[in-house]
VEXDREN-2710 file (C-alpha; in Angstrom, 1 decimal):
% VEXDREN-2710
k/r/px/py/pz
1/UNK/27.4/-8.1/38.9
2/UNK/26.6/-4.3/40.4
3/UNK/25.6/-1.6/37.9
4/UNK/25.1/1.8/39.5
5/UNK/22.4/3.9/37.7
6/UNK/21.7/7.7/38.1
7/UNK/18.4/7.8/37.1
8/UNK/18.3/10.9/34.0
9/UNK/14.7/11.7/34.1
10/UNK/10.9/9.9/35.1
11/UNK/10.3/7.1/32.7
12/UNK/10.6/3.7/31.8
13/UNK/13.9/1.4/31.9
14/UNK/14.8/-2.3/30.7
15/UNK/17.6/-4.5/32.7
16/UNK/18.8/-7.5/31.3
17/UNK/19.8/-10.3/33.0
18/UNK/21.3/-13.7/31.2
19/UNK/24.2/-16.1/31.6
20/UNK/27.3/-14.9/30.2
21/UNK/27.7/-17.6/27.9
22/UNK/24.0/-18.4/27.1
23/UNK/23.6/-21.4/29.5
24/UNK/20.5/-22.1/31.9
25/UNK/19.0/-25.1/33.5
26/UNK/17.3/-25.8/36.8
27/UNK/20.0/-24.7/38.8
28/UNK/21.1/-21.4/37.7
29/UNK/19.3/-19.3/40.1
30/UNK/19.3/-16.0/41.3
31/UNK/18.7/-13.3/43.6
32/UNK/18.1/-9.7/41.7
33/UNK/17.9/-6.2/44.1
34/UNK/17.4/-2.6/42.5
35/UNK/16.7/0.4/44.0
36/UNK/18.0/3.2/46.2
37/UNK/19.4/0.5/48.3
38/UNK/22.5/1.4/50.6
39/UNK/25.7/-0.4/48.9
40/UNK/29.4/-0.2/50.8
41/UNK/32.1/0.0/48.5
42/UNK/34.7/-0.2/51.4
43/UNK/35.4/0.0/54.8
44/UNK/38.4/1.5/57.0
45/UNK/40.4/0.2/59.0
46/UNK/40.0/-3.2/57.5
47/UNK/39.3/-5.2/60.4
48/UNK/39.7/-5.2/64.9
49/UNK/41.0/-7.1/67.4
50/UNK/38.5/-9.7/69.6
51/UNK/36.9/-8.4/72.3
52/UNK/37.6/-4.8/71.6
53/UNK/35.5/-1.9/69.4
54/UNK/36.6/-0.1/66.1
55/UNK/35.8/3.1/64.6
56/UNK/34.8/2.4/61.1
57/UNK/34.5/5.1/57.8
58/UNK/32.2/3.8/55.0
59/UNK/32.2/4.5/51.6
60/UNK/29.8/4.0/49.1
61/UNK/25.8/4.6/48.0
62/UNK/22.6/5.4/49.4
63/UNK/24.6/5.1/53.0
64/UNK/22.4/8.1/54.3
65/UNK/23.9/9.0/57.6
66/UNK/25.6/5.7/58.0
67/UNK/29.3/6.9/56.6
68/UNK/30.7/5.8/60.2
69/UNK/30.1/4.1/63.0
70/UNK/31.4/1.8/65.6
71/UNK/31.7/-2.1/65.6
72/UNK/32.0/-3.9/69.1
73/UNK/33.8/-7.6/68.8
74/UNK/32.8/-10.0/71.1
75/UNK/35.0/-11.5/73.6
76/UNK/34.2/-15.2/72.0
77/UNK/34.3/-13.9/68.2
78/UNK/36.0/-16.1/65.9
79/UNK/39.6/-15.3/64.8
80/UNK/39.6/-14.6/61.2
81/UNK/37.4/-13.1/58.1
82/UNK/33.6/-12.8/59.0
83/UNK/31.5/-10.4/57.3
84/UNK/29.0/-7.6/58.4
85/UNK/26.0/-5.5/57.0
86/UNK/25.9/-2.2/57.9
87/UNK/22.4/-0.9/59.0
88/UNK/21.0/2.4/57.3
89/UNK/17.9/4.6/57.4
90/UNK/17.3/2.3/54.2
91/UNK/17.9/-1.4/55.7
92/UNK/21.1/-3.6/55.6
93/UNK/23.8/-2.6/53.5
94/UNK/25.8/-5.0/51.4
95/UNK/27.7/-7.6/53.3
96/UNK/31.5/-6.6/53.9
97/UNK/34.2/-8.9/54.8
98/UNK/36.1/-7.6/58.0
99/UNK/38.9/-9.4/59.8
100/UNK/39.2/-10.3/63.4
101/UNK/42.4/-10.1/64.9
102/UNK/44.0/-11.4/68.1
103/UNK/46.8/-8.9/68.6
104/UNK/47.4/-5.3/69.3
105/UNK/46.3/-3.1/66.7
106/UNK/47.3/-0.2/65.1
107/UNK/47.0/2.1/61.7
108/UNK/50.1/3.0/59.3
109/UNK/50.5/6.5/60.0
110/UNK/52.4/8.5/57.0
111/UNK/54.9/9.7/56.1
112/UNK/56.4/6.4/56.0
113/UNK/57.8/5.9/52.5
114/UNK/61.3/5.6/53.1
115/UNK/63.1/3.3/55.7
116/UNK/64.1/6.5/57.2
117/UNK/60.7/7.1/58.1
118/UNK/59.5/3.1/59.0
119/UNK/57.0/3.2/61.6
120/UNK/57.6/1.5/64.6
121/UNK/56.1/-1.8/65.6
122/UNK/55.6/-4.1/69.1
123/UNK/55.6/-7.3/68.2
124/UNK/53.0/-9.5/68.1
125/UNK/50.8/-6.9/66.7
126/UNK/48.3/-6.3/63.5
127/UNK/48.6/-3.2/61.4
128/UNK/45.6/-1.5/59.6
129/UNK/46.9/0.4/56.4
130/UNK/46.7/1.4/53.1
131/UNK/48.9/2.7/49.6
132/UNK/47.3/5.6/49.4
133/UNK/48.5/6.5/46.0
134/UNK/50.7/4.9/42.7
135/UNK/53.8/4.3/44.4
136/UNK/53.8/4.7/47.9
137/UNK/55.9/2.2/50.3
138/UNK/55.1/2.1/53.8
139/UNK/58.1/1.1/55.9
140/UNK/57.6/-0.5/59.4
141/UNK/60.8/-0.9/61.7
142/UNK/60.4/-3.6/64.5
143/UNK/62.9/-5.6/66.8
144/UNK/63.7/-9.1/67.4
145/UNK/65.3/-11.5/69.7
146/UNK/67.9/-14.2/68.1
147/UNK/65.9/-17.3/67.3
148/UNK/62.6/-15.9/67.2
149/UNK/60.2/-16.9/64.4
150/UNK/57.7/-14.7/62.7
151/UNK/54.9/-14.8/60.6
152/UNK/54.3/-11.7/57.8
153/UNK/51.1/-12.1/56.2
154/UNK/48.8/-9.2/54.2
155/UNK/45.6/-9.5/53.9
156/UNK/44.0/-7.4/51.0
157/UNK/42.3/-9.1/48.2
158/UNK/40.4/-11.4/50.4
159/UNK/38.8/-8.5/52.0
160/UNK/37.8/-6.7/48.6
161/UNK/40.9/-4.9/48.1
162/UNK/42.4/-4.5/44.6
163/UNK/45.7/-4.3/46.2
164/UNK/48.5/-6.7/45.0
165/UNK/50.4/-6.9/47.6
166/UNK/54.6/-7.1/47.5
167/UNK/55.9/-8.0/51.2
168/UNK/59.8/-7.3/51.8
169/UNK/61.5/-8.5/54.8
170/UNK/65.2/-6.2/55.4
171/UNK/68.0/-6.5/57.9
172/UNK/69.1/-2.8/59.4
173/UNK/71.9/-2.5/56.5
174/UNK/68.7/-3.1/53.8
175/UNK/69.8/-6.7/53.0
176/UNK/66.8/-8.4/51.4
177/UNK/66.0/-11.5/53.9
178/UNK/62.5/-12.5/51.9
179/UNK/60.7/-11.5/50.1
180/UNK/56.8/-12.7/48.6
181/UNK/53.8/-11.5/46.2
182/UNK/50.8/-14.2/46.1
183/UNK/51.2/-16.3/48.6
184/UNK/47.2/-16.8/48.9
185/UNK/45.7/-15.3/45.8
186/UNK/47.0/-12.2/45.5
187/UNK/47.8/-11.8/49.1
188/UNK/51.6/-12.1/50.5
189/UNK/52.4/-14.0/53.5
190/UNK/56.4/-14.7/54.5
191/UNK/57.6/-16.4/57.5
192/UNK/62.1/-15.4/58.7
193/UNK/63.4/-17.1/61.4
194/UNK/65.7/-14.4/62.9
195/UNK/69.8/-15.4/63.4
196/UNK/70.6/-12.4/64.9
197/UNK/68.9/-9.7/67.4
198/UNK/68.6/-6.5/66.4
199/UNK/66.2/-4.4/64.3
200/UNK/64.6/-4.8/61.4
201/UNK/62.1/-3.7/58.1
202/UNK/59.2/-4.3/56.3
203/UNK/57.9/-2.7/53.8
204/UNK/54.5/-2.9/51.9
205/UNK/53.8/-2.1/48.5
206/UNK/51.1/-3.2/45.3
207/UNK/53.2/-4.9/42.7
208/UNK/51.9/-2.9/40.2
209/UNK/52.6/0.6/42.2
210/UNK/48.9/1.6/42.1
211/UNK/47.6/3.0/45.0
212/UNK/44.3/4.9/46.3
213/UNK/41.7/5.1/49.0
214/UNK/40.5/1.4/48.0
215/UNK/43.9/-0.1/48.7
216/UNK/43.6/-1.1/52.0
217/UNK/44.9/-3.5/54.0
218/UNK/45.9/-5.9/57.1
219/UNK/49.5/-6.5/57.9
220/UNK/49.3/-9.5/60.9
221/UNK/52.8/-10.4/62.7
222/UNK/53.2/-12.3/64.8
223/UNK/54.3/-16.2/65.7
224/UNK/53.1/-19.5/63.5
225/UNK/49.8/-20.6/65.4
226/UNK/50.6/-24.7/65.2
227/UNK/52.0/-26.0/61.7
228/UNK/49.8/-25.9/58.7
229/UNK/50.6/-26.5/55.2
230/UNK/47.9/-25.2/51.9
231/UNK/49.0/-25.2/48.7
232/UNK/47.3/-23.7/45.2
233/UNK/47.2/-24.8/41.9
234/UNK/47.5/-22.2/39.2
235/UNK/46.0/-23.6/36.7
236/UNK/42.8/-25.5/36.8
237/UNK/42.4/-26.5/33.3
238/UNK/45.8/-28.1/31.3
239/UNK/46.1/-28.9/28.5
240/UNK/48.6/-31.3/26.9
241/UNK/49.2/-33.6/23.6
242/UNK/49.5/-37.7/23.4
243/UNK/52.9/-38.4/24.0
244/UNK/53.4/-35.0/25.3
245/UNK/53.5/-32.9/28.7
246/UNK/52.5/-29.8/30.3
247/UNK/54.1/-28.5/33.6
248/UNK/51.7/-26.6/35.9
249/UNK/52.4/-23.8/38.5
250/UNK/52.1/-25.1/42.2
251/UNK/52.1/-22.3/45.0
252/UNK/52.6/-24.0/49.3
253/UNK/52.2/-22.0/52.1
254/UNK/53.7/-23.0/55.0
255/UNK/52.8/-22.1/58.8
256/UNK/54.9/-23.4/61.8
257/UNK/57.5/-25.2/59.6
258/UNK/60.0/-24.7/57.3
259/UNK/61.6/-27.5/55.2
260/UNK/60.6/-29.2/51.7
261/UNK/57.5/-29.7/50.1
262/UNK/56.5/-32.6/47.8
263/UNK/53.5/-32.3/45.6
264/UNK/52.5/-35.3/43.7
265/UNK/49.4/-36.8/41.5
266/UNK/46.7/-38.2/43.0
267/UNK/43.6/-39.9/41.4
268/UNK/44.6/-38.9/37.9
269/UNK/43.2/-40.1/34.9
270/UNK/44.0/-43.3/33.3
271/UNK/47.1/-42.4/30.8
272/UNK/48.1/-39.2/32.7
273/UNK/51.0/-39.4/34.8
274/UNK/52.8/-37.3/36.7
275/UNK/56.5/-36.3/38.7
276/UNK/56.5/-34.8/42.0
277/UNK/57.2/-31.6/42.4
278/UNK/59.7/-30.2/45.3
279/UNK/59.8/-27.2/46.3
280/UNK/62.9/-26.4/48.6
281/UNK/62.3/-24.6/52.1
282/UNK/63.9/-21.3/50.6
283/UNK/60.6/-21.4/47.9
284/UNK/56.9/-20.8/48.1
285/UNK/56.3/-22.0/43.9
286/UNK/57.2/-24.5/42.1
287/UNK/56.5/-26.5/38.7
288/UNK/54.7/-30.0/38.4
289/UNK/55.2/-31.8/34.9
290/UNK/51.8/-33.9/33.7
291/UNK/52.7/-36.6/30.7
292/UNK/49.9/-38.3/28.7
293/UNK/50.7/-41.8/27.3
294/UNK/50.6/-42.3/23.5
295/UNK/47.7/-44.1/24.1
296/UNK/45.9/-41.9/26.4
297/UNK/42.4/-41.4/25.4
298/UNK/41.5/-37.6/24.1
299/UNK/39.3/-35.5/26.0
300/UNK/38.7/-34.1/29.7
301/UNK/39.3/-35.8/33.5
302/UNK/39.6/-34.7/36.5
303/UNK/42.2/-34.7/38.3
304/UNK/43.9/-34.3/42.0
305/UNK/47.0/-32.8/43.8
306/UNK/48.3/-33.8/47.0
307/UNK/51.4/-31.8/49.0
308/UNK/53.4/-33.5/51.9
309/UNK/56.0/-31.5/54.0
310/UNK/58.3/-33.8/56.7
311/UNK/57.7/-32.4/60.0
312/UNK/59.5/-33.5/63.6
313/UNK/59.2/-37.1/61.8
314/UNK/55.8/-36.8/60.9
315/UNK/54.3/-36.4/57.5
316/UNK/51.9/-33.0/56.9
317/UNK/49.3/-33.2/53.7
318/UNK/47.6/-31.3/52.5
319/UNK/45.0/-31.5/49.5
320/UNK/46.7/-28.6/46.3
321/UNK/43.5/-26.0/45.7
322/UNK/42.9/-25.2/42.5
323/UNK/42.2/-21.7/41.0
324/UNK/40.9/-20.1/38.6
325/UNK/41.7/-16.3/37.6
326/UNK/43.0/-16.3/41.6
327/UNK/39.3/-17.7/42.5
328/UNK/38.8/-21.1/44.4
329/UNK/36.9/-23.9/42.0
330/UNK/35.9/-27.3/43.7
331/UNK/38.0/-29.5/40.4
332/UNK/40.6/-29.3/37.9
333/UNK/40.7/-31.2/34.6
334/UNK/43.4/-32.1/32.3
335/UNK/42.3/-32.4/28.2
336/UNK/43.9/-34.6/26.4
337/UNK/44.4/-34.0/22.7
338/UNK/45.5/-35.7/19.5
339/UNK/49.5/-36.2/19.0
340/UNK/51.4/-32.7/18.2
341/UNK/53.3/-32.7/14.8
342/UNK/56.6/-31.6/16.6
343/UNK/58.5/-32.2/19.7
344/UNK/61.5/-30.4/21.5
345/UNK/63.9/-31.4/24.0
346/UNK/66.6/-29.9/25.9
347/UNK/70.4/-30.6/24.5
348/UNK/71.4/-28.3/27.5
349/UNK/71.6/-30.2/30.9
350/UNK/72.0/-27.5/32.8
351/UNK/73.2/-23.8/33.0
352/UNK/74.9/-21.0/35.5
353/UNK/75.2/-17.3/34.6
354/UNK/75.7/-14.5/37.1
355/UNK/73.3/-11.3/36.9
356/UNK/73.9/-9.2/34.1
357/UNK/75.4/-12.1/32.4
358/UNK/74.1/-14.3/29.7
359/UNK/74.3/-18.0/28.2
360/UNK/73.4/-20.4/25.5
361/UNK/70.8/-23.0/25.8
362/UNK/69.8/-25.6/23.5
363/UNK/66.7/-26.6/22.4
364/UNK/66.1/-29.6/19.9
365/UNK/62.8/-29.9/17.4
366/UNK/61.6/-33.1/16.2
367/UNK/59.4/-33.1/13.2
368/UNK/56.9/-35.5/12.8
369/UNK/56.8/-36.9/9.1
370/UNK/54.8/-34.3/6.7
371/UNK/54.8/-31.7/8.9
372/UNK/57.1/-29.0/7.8
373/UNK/55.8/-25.6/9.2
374/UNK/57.6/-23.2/11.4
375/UNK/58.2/-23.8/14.8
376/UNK/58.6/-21.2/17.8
377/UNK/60.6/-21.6/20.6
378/UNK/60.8/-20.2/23.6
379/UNK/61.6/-20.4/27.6
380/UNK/59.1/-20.7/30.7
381/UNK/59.2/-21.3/34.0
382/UNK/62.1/-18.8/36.1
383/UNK/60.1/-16.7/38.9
384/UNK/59.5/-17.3/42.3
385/UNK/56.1/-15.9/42.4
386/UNK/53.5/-15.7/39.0
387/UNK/55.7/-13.4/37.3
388/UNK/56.6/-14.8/33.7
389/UNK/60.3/-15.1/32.8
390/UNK/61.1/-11.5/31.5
391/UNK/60.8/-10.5/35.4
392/UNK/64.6/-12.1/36.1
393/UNK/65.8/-12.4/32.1
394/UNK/65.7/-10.5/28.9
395/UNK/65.5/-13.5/26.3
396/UNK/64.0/-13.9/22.8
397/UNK/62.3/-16.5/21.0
398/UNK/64.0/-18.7/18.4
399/UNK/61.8/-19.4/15.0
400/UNK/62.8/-22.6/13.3
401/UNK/61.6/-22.6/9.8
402/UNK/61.3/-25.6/7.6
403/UNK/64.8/-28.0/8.3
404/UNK/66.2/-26.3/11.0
405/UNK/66.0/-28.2/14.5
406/UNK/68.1/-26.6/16.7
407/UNK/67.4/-23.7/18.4
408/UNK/70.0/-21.6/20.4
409/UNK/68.3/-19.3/23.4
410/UNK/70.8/-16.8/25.1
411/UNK/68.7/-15.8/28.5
412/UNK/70.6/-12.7/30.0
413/UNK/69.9/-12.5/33.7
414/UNK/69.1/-8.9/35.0
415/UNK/71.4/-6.8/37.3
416/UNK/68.3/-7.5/39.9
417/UNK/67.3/-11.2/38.6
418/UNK/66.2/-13.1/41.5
419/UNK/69.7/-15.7/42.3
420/UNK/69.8/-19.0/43.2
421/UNK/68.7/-22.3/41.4
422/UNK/65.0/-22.6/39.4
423/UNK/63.2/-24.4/36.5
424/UNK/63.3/-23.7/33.1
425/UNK/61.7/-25.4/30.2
426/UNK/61.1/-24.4/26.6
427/UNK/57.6/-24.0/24.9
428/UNK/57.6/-24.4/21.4
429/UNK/54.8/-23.3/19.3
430/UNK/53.2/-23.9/16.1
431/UNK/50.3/-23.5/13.7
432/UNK/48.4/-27.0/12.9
433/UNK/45.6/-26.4/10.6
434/UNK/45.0/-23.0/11.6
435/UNK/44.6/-23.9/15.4
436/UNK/48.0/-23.1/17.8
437/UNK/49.8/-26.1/19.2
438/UNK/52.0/-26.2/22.1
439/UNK/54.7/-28.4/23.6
440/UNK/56.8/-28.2/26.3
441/UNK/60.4/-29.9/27.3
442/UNK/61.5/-30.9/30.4
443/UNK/63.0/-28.8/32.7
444/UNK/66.7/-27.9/33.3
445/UNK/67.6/-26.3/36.3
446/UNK/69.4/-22.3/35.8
447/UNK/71.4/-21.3/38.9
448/UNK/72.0/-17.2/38.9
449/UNK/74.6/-15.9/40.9
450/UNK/74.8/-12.7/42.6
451/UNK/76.8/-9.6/40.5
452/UNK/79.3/-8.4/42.9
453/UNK/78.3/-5.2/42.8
454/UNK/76.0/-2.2/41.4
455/UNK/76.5/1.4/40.2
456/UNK/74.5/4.3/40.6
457/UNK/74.7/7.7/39.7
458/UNK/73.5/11.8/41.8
459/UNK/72.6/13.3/38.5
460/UNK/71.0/12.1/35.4
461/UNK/71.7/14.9/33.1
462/UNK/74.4/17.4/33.5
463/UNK/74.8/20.9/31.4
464/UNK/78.4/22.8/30.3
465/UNK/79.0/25.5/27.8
466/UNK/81.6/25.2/25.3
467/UNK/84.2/27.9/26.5
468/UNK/87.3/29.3/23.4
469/UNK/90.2/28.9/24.9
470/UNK/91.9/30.5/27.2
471/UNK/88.1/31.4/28.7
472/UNK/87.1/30.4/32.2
473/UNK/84.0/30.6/33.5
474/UNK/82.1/28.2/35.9
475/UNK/79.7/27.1/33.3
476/UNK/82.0/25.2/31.8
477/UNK/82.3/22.5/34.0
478/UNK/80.3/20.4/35.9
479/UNK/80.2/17.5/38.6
480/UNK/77.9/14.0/39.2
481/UNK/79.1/11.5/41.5
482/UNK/79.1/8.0/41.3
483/UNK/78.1/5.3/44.1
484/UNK/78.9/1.6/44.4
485/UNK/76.6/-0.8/46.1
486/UNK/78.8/-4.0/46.7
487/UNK/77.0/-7.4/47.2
488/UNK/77.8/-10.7/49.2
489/UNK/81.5/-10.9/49.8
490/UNK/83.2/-8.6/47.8
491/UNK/84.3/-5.3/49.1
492/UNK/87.4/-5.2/46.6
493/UNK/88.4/-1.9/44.2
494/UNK/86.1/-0.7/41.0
495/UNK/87.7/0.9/38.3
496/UNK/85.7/3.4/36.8
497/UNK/85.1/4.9/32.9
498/UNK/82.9/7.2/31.6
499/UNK/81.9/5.4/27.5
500/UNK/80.8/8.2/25.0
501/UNK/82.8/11.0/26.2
502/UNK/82.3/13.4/23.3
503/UNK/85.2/15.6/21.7
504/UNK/86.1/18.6/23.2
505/UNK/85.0/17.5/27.1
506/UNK/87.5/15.8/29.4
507/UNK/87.3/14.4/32.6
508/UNK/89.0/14.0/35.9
509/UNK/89.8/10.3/35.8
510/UNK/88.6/8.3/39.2
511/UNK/88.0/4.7/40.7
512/UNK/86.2/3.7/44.1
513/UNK/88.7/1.4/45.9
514/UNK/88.1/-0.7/49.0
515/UNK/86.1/0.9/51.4
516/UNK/85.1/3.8/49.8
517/UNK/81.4/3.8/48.1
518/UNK/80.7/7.0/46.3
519/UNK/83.5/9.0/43.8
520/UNK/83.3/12.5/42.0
521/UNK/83.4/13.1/38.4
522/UNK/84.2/16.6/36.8
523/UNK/83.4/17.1/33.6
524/UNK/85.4/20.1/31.8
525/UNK/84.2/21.6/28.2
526/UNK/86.6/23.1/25.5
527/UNK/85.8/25.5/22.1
528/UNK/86.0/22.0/20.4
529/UNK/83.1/20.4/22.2
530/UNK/79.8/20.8/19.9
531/UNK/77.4/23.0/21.0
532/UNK/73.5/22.3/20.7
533/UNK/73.8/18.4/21.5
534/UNK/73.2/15.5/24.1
535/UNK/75.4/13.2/25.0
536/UNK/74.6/9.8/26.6
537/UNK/77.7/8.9/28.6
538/UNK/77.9/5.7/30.2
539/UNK/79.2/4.5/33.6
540/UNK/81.3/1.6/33.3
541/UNK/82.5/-0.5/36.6
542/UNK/85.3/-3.4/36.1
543/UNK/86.0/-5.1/39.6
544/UNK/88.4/-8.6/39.9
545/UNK/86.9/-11.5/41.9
546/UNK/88.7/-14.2/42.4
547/UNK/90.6/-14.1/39.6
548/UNK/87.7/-13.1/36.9
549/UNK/86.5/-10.1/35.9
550/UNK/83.5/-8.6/36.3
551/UNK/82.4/-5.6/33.5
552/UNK/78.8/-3.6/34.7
553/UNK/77.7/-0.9/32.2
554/UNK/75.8/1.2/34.7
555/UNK/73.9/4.1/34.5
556/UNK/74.1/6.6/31.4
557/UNK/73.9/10.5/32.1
558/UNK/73.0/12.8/29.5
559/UNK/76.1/15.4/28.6
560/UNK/74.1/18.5/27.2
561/UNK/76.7/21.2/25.6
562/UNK/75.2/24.7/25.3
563/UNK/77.4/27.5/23.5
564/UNK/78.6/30.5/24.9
565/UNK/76.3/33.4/25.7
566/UNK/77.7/36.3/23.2
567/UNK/77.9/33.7/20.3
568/UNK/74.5/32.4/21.3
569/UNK/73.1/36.0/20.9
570/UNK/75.2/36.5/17.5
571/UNK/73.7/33.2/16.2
572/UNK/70.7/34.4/17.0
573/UNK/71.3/38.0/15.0
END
């Protein structure tokens, strides 16, 4: 805990100190300092290379001359996160975590928001950095021989930084390669093996797009040091019914390797059981299911996670860490509570949708005898990092009241919904005695396919006066374009129509056929068209693949409709 105090005038003050929740015992010690005493809120750059120096700003309290100064790294220092206490006319500062690099260094110089503007990088090297406001990017541009391997990894949040970072990983034609948030904490870490030379992005951002002097951090590229494998647990403290189960959110890291990883039980307690876990080398998360016996006895145990990769015909393990509110804790424990009234199951084995595209799952309730009360179903579980579900889907929850069993779920993957194959399992809810109950299918696995394309539009709003006939004036009309984005292997024709096209405005009809990626729209008003009204006109795509058609309502641009001048000015009389 810090409280910074400015001290209103001579007198006497109380402070407080207690356990949050009222406990106390022998071994709840502590160490108390108040004063003027010098505090560091931050440091920048972040961190230096071994055997080097670095030119450090400080920012905080009571610093008193000591806003700067320069920190020499021994020749023999330790790679990795050490921490320092900066000395002031006042004594030692706070201690600050600092990293210790072992390549090149360098800090992000702006303007570097846009890929246009990527900073260029020599590889292996560290970059010091930081999202200096809500929203900025920073772009880097490096280059790469064919079968080289890379590590990406951001340090942040383990050196005090709020930022969350996102790490993005492009080819030259902005192709997503890989892309991570949370890969230790809240820090990002990615590893590409590159097919092709050539050049190629990253780009840095918070998750969140906040931003500010505090949100620094260290971007470190450079090749997998050995093969190492850690893995997280999400949550440290399940909690799951007789009979029943509860999946819980695994996170691997992998260094020098790629492939599977297995994460399995270990040491659990007697009546728990649980399945293992694999996440495939294209994934950093995953989902483990824990089951409780009917008989298992109610209350808390600990409980252990073990992962194990295959590597050149060796097995890697690692013990799973688990977390709690992104913090390290030494155990997990499972709780074990009385049978739940209700069960569900999934009647659906399985399900494909493309983005922008929906379909049906079912979920079936089982009622325990006497228990008649509503029951609220919902899906979990589809995000490669912590995001919930809502990141990839727009989907609802089904009530069941008293009767009804079967629930029907229609997930809609969005136009940017992560593709490719996850888990998903439905949580139903209810209200037992005035205390929530939860329980939880097994998974299914949801494959998303890619949309074949995406529309985009230059204007968002566009403004024409209603002309009487036989006028002409330039006002009258007016022009947007339209651009296509076409994805994977489609590079067909996209018919084009504008939906909401109010009376009295026409427009030039168009379509973006093979090989061409942006069209023109002109938009013409007539005495009929309404004056004193906006329009929301939508941009519809149809494309063929394969035989099937795709439909993609795109972007909507408001149609405003202003009258004439003269009849403006006679409205006005």
């Amino acid at each position: 805990s810090l409280i910074r105090f400015e001290v209103p005038e001579d007198g006497v003050y109380f402070l407080e100190l207690r356990d949050f929740q009222f406990r106390g015992g022998g071994g709840y010690k502590y160490h108390l300092m108040a004063g003027a005493i010098p505090y560091v809120d931050r440091i920048f750059p972040p961190g230096g290379r071994i055997g080097g120096e670095v030119k450090l700003s400080l920012t905080g309290d009571n610093l008193k001359g000591a806003e700067s100064l320069t920190l020499r790294i021994a020749a023999d220092a330790k790679p990795g996160i050490e921490e320092f206490r900066a000395l002031t006319e006042r004594g030692a500062a706070n201690p600050v975590s600092f990293h210790v690099g072992v390549h090149e260094e360098t800090i992000e110089e702006e303007p570097n928001d846009t890929r246009e503007q990527a900073g260029a990088l020599t590889l292996p090297v560290t970059v010091s950095g930081r999202v200096g406001s809500a929203g900025d990017v920073d772009w880097f541009k490096f280059a790469v021989k064919q079968g080289e391997h890379f590590v990406f990894e951001a340090l942040a949040n383990r050196l005090g930084s709020p930022l969350d970072v996102l790490l993005t990983l492009t080819d030259a034609q902005g192709t997503v390669l890989a892309r991570n948030d949370d890969a230790s904490g809240m820090d990002a870490r990615l590893a590409h093996t590159f097919n092709n030379e050539g050049e190629y992005f990253v780009e840095v951002r918070d998750l969140l797009e906040r931003g500010g002097e505090a949100f620094a951090y260290r971007l470190v590229i450079g090749p997998p040091e050995g093969q190492e494998l850690t893995a997280r647990l999400l949550n440290d403290t399940p909690v799951l019914h007789q009979g029943g189960r509860v999946p819980v959110r695994v996170e691997v890291t992998r260094s020098g390797f790629g492939g599977a990883v297995e994460i399995f039980g270990r040491d659990l307690p007697e009546g728990i059981s649980s399945d293992v876990a694999l996440i495939p080398a294209e994934l950093n998360a995953g989902w483990l299911f824990l089951e409780a016996e009917p008989g298992a006895n109610p209350g808390h145990g600990r409980f252990e996670l073990e992962a194990r990769a295959l590597v050149g015909g060796s097995v890697l393990k690692a013990p799973v860490l688990p977390l709690s509110n992104e913090r390290p804790v030494k155990e997990a424990f499972v709780t074990v509570r009385e049978p739940a009234p209700f069960s569900v199951r999934m009647l659906t084995l399985s399900a494909r949708m493309e983005q922008n595209q929906s379909a049906e799952i079912l979920v079936e309730a089982t009622r325990r005898p006497g228990f008649e009360g509503e029951i609220k179903v919902m899906l979990e579980g589809y995000s490669e990092g912590k995001e919930p579900i809502t990141k990839s889907f727009d989907v609802g929850a089904v009530t069941l009241k008293s009767g009804e069993t079967l629930a029907r779920l229609n997930p809609r993957a969005k136009l940017d919904a992560e593709t490719g194959t996850r888990s998903v399992f439905a949580r139903a809810e209810a209200t037992i005695n005035g205390q929530a109950a939860s329980v939880y299918s097994e998974p299914i696995a949801v494959t998303v396919g890619e949309f074949p394309f995406a529309l985009s539009s230059s204007l968002p709003r566009v403004t024409l006066t209603a002309l009487p006939d036989g006028a002409s004036s330039a006002a009258g009309e007016a022009e947007f374009s339209v651009k296509v984005t076409r994805r994977g292997w489609f590079t067909e024709d996209v018919a084009l129509a504008l939906e909401g096209l109010p009376e009295g405005i026409s427009a030039t009809s168009t379509n973006l056929p093979r090989g061409q990626a942006e069209a023109a729209y002109r938009l013409k008003a007539s005495e009929k068209a309404e004056p004193g009204k906006t329009h929301p006109v939508t941009i519809v795509g149809t494309a063929n693949v394969n035989g099937r058609n795709y439909q993609l309502k795109g972007p909507t641009v408001s149609v405003i409709v202003n009258a004439p001048a003269e009849l403006a000015e006679t409205s006005g009389e």
